[in-house]
TIVO-2410 file (N, C-alpha, C; in nm, 3 decimals):
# residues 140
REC num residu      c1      c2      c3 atome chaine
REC   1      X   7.227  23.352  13.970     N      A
REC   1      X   7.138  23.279  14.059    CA      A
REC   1      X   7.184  23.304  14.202     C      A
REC   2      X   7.096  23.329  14.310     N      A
REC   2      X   7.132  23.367  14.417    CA      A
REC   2      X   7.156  23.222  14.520     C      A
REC   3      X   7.204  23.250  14.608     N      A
REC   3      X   7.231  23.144  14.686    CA      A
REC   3      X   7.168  23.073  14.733     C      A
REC   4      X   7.015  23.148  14.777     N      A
REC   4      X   6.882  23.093  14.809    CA      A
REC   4      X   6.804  23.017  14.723     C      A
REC   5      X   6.834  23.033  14.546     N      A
REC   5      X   6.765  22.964  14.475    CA      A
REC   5      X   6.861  22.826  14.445     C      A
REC   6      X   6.998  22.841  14.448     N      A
REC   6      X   7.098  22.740  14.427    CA      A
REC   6      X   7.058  22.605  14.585     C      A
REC   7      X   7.012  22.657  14.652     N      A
REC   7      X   6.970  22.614  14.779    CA      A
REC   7      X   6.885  22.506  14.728     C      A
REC   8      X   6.766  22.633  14.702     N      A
REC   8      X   6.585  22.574  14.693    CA      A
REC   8      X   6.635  22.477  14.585     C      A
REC   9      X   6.695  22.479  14.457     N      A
REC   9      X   6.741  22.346  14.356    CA      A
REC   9      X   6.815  22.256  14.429     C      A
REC  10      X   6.897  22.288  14.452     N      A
REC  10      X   6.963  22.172  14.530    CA      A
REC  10      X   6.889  22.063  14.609     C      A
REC  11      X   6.794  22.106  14.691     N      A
REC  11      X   6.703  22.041  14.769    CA      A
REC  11      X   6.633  21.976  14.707     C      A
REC  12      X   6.528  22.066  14.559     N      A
REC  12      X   6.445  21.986  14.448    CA      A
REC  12      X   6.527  21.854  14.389     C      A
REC  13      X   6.647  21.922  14.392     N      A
REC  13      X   6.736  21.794  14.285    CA      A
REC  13      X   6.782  21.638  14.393     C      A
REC  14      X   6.751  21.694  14.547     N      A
REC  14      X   6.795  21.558  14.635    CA      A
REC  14      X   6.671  21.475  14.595     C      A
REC  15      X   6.561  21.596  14.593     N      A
REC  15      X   6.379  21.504  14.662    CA      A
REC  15      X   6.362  21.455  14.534     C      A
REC  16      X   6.419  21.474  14.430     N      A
REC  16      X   6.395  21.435  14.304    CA      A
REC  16      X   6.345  21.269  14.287     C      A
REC  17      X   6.474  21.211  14.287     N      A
REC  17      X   6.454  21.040  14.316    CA      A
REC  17      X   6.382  20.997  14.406     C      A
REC  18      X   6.332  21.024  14.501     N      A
REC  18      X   6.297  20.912  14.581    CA      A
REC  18      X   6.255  21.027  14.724     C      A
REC  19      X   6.208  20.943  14.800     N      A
REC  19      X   6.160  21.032  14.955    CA      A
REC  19      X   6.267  21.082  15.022     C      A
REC  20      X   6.281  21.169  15.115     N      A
REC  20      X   6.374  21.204  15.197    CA      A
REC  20      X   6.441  21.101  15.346     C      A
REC  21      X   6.499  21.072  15.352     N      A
REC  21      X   6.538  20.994  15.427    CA      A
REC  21      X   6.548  21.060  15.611     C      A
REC  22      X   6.482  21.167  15.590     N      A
REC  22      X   6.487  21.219  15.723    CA      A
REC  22      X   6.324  21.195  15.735     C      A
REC  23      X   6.245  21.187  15.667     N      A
REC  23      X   6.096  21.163  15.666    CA      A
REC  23      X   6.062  21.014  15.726     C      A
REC  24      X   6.156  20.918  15.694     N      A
REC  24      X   6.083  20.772  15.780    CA      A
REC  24      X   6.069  20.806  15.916     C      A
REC  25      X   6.012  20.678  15.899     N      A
REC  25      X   5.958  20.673  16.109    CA      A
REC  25      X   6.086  20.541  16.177     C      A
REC  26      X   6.049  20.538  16.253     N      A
REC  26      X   6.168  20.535  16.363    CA      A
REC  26      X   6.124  20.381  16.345     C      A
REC  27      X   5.986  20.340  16.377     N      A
REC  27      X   5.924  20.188  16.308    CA      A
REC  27      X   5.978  20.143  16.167     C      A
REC  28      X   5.987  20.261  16.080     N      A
REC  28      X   6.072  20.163  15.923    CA      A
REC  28      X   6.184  20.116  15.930     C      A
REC  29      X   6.289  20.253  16.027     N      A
REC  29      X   6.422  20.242  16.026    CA      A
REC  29      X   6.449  20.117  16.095     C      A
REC  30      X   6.351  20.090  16.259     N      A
REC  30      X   6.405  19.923  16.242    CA      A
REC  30      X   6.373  19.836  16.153     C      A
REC  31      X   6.217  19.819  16.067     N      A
REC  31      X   6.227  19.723  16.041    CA      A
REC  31      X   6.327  19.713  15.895     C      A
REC  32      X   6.342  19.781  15.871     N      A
REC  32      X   6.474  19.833  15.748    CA      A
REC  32      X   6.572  19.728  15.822     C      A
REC  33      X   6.620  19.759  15.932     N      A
REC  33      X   6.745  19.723  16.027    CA      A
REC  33      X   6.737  19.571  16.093     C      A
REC  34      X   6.623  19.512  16.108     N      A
REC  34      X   6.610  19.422  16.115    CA      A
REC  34      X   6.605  19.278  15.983     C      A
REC  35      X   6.566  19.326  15.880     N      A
REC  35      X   6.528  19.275  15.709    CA      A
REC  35      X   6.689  19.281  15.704     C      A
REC  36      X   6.787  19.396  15.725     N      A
REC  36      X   6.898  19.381  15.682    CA      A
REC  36      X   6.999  19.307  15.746     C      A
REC  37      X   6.949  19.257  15.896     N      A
REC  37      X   7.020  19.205  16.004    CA      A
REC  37      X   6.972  19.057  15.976     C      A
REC  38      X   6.868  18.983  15.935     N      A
REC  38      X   6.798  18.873  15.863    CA      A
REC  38      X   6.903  18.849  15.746     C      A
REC  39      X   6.900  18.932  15.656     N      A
REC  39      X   6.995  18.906  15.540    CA      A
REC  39      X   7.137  18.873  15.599     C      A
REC  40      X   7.194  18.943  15.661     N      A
REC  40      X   7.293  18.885  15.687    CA      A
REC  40      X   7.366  18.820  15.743     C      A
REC  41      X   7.312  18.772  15.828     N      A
REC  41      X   7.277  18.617  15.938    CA      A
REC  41      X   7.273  18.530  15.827     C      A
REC  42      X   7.136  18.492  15.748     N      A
REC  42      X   7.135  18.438  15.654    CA      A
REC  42      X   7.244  18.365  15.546     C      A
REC  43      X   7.344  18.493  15.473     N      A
REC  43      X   7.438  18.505  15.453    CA      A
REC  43      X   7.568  18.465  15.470     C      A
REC  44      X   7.586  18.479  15.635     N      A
REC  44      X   7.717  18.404  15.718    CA      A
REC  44      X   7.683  18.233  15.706     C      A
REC  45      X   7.546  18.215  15.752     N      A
REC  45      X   7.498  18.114  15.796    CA      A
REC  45      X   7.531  18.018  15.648     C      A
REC  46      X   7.491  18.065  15.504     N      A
REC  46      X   7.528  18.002  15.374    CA      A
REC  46      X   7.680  17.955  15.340     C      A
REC  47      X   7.756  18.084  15.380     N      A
REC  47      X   7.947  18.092  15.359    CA      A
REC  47      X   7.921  17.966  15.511     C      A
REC  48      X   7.912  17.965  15.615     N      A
REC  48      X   7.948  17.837  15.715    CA      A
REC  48      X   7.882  17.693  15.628     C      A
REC  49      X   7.789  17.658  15.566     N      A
REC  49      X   7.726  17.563  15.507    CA      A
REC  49      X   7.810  17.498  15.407     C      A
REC  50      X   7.872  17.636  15.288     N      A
REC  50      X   7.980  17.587  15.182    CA      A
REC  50      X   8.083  17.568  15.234     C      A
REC  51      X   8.148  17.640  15.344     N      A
REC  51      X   8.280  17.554  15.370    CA      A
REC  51      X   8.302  17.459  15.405     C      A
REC  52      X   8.187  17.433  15.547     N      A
REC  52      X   8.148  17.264  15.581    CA      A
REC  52      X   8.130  17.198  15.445     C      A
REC  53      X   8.034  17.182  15.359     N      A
REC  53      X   8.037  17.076  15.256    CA      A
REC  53      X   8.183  17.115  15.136     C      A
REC  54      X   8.247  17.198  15.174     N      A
REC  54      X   8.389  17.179  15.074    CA      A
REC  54      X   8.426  17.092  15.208     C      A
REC  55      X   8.499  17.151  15.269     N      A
REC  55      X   8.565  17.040  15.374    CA      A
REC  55      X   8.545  16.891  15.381     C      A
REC  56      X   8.437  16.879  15.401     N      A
REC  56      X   8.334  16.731  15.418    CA      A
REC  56      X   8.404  16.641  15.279     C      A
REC  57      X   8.352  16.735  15.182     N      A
REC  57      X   8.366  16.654  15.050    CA      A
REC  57      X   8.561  16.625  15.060     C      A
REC  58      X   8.602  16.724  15.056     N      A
REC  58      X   8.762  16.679  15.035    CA      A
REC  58      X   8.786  16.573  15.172     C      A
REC  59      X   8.736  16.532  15.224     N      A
REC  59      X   8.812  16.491  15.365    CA      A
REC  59      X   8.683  16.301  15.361     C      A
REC  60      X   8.628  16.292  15.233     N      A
REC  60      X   8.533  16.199  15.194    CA      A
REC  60      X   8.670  16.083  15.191     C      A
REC  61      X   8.744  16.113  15.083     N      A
REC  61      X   8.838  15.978  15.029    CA      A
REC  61      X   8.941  15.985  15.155     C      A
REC  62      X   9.008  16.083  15.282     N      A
REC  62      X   9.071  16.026  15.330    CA      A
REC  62      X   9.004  15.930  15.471     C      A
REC  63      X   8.848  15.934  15.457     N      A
REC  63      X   8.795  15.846  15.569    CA      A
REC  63      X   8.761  15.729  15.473     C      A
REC  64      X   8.763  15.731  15.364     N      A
REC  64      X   8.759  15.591  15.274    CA      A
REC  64      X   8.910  15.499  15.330     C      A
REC  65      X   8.986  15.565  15.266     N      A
REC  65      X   9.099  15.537  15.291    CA      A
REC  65      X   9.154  15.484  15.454     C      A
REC  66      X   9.112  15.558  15.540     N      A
REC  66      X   9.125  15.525  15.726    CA      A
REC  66      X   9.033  15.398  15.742     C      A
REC  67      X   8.936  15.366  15.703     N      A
REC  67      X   8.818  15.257  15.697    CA      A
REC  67      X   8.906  15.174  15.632     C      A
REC  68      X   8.958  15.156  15.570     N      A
REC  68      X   9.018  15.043  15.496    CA      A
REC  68      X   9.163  15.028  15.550     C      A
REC  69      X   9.218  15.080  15.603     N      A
REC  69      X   9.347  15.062  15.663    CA      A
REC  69      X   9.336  14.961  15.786     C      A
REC  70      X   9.210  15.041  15.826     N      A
REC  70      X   9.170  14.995  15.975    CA      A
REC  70      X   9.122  14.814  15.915     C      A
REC  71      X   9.021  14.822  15.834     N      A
REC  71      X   9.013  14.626  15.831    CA      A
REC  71      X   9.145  14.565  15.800     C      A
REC  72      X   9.188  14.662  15.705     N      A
REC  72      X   9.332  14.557  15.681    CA      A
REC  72      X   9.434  14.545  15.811     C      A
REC  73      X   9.436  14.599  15.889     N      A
REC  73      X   9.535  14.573  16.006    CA      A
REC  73      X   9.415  14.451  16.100     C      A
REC  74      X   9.298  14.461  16.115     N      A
REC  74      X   9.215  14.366  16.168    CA      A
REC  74      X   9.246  14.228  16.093     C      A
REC  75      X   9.247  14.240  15.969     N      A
REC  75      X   9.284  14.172  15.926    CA      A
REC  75      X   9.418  14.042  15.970     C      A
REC  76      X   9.495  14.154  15.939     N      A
REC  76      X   9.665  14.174  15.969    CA      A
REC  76      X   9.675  14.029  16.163     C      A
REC  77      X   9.559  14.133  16.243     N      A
REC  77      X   9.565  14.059  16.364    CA      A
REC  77      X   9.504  13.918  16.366     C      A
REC  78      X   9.417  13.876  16.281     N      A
REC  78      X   9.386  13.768  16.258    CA      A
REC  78      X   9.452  13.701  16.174     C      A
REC  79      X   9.514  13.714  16.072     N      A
REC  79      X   9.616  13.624  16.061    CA      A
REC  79      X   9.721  13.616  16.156     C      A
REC  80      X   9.777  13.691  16.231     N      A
REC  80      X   9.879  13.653  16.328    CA      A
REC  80      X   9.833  13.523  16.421     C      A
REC  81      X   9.734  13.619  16.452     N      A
REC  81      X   9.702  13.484  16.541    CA      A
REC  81      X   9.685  13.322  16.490     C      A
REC  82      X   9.575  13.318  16.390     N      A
REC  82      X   9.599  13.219  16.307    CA      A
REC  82      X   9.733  13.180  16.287     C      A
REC  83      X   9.801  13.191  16.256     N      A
REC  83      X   9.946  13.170  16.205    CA      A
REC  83      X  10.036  13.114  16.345     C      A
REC  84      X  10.019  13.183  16.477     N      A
REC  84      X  10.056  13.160  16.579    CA      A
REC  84      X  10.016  13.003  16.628     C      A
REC  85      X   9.850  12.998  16.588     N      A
REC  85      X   9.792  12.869  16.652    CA      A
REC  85      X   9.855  12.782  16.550     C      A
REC  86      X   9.847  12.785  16.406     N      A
REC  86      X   9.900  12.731  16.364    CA      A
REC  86      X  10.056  12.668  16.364     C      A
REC  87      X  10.127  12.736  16.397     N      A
REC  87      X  10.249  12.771  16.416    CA      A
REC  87      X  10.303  12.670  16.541     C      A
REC  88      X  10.227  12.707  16.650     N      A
REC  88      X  10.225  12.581  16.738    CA      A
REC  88      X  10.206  12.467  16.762     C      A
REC  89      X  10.124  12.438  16.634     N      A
REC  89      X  10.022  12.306  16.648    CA      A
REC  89      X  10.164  12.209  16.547     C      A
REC  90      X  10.241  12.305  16.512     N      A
REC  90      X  10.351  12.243  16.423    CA      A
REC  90      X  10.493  12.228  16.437     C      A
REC  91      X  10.520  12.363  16.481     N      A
REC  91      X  10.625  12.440  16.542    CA      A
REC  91      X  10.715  12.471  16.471     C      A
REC  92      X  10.678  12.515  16.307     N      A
REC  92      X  10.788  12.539  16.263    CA      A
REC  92      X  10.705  12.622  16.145     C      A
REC  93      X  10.636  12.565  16.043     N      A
REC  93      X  10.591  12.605  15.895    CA      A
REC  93      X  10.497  12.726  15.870     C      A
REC  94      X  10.392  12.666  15.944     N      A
REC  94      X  10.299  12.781  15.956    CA      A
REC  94      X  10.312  12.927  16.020     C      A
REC  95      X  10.404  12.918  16.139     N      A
REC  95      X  10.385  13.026  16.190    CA      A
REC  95      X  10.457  13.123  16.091     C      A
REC  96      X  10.552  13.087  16.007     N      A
REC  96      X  10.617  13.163  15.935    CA      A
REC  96      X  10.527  13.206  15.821     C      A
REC  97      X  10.438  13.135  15.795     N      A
REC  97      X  10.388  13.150  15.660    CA      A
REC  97      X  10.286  13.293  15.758     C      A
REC  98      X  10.205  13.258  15.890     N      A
REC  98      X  10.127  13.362  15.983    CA      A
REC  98      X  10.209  13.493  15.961     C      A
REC  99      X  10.343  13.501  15.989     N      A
REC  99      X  10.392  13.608  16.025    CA      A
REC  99      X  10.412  13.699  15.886     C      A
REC 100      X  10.474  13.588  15.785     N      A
REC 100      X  10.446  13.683  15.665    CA      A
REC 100      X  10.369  13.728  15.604     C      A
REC 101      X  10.209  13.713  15.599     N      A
REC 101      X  10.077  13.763  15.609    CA      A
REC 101      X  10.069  13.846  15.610     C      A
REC 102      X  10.088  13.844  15.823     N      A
REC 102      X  10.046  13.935  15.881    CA      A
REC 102      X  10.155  14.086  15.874     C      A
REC 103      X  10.254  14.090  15.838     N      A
REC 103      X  10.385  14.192  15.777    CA      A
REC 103      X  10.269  14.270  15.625     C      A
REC 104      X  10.270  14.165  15.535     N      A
REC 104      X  10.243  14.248  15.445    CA      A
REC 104      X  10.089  14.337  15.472     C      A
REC 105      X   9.983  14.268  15.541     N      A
REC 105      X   9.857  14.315  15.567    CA      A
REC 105      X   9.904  14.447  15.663     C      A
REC 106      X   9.947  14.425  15.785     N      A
REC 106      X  10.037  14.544  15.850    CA      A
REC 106      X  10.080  14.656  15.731     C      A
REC 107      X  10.185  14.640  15.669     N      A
REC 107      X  10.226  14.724  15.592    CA      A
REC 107      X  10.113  14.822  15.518     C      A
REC 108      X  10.042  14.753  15.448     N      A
REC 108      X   9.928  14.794  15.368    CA      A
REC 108      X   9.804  14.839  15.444     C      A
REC 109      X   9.814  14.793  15.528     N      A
REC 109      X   9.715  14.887  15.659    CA      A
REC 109      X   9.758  14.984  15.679     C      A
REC 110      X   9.867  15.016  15.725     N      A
REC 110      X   9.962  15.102  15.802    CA      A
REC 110      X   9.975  15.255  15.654     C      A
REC 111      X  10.016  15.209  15.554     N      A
REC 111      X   9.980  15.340  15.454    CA      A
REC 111      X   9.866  15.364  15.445     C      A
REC 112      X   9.738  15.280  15.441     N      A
REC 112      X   9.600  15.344  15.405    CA      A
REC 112      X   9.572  15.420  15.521     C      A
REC 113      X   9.605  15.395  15.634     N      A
REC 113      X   9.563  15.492  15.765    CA      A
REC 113      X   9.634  15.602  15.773     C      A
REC 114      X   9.774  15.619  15.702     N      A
REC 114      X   9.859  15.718  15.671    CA      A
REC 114      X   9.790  15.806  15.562     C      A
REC 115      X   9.765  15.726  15.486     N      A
REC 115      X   9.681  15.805  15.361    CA      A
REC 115      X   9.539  15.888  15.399     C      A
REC 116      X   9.483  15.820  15.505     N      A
REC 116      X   9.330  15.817  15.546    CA      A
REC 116      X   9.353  15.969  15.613     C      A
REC 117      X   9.452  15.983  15.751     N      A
REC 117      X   9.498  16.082  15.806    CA      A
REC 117      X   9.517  16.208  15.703     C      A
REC 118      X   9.588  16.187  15.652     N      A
REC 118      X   9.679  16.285  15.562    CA      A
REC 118      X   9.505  16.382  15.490     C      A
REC 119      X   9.460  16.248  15.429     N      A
REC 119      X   9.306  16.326  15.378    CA      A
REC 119      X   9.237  16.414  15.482     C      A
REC 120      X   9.232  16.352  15.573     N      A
REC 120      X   9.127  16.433  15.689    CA      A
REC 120      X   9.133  16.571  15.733     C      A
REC 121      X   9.289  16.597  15.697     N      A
REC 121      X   9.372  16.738  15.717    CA      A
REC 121      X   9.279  16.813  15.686     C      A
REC 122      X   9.186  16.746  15.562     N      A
REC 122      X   9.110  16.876  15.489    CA      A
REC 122      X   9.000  16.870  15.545     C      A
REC 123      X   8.956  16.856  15.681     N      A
REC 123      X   8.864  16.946  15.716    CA      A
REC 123      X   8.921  17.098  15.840     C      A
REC 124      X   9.072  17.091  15.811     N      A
REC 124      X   9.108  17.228  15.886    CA      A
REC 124      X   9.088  17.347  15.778     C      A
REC 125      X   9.073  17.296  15.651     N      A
REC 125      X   9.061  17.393  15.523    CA      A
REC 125      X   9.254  17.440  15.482     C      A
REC 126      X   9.209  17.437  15.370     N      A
REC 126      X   9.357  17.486  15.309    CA      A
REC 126      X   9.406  17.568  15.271     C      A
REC 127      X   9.503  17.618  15.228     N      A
REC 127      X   9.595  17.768  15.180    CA      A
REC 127      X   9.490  17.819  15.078     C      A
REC 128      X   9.419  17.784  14.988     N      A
REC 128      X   9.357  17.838  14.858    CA      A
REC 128      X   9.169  17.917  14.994     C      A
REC 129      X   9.147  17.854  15.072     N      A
REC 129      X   9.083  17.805  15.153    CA      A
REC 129      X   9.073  17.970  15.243     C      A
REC 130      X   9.157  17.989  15.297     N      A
REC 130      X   9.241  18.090  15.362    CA      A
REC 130      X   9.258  18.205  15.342     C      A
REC 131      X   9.305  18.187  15.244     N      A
REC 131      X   9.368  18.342  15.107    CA      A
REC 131      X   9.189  18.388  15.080     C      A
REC 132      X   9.085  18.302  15.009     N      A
REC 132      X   8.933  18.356  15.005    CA      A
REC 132      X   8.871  18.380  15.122     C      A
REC 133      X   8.918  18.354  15.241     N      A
REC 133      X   8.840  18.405  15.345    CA      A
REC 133      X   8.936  18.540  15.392     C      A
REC 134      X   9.041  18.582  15.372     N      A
REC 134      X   9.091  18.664  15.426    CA      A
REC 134      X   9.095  18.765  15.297     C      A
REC 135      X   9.096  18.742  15.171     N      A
REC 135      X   8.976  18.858  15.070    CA      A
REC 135      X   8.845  18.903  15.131     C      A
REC 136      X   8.812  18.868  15.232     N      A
REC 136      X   8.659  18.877  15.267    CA      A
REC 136      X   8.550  18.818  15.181     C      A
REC 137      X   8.567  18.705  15.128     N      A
REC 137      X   8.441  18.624  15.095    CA      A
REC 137      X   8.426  18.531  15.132     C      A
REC 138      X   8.392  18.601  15.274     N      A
REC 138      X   8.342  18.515  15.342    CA      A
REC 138      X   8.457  18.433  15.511     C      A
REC 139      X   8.395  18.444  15.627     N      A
REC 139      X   8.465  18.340  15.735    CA      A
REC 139      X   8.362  18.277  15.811     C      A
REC 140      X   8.443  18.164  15.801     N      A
REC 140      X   8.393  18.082  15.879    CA      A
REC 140      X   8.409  18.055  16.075     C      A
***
């Protein structure tokens, strides 16, 4: 077979499948380029959506947790005070009974807002978090 016919097949065997890709118009190639620039906007825009609602969701129980720390130290300040007025109106019984209240409500405030914090971390995203975006699936 001569070189010219190994040619002329070669060419039959590209056009075989499908049209030649030097044949579109300059109008397909954008809108080709645009459909594919849509898709992948699209795309980023989905991977930003799931990480926000992973984040969101893990970072749910440590604003449960901050909300409840926070009444219990409100708490915590209203018995002091109570306990104080009381405390005065006597000068001896109550205020002690105020202050020990207000210690344990403190205390128990004081971890749930610790706890509340600690949760919230997770909307910086985490090591498992990290490692899949730097595989490339996906950044945010």
């Amino acid at each position: 077979m001569s070189a010219a016919a190994r040619s002329a097949g070669a060419a039959t065997d590209l056009d075989a499948p499908g049209e030649d890709p030097r044949e579109e118009s300059i109008g397909d190639l954008f809108g080709r380029l645009i459909d594919d620039g849509k898709s992948y906007a699209k795309a980023e825009i989905d991977v930003y959506r799931q990480v926000a609602l992973h984040r969101a969701g893990r970072a749910k129980n440590g604003l449960v947790a901050l909300v409840a720390g926070a009444i219990l130290l409100l708490s915590a300040l209203t018995a002091l005070v109570l306990g104080a007025v009381l405390g005065l109106s006597l000068l001896i019984g109550p205020l002690l009974a105020g202050l020990a209240i207000a210690a344990l409500l403190v205390l128990a405030g004081g971890l749930l807002v610790r706890s509340g914090l600690i949760g919230l971390r997770a909307l910086k995203g985490d090591e498992e978090e990290k490692k899949a975006l730097a595989r490339g699936e996906g950044r945010p």
